[in-house]
C-alpha positions, 0 to 999 in steps of 0.5 A, a space after each residue: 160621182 157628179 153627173 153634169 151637162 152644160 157646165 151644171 152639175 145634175 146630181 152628186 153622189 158618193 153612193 152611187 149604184 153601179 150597175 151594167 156600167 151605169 151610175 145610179 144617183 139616190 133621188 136626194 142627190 139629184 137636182 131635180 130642178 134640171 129634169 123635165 119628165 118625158 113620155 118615153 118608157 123601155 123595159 129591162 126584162 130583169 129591171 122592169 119599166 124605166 121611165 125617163 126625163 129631158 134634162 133642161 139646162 137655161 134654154 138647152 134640152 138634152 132629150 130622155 137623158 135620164 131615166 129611173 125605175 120607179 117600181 123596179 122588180 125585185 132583182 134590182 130594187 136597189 135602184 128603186 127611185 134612182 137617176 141614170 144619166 147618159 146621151 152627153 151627160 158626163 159621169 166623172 169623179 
């Protein structure tokens, strides 16, 4: 799976986790580079606090168009350290 916005492509993975129809990347398949951390969070009552990030391409932002769960509870700790991508960001195999 390859998550990509503006022609660039954020993350790619073949072990990505699915989950309520979004594709988690593991954290070493991101590019890192292309995400700035942003101050919003959410809860998800059985995920816990999500956390989110712009990503950043040249000059273009996508604001809080990722997130992750960095201490994810227990029912989804398979997601833990993981990026989800959506507003634009294209998920394609």
């Amino acid at each position: 799976m390859k998550a990509i916005w503006n022609g660039r492509t954020i993350a790619e993975s073949d072990q990505t986790v699915v989950i309520e129809g979004n594709h988690y990347f593991p954290p070493e398949s991101v590019h890192h580079e292309y995400l700035r951390q942003s101050k919003r969070t959410s809860t998800c009552p059985w995920k816990g606090e999500a956390r989110y990030f712009d990503v950043v391409v040249d000059e273009d932002q996508n604001r809080n168009a990722a997130w992750t769960y960095p201490e994810p509870k227990e029912a989804a700790s398979q997601i833990k350290d993981h990026v989800a991508f959506w507003k634009g960001i294209e998920i394609v195999a």
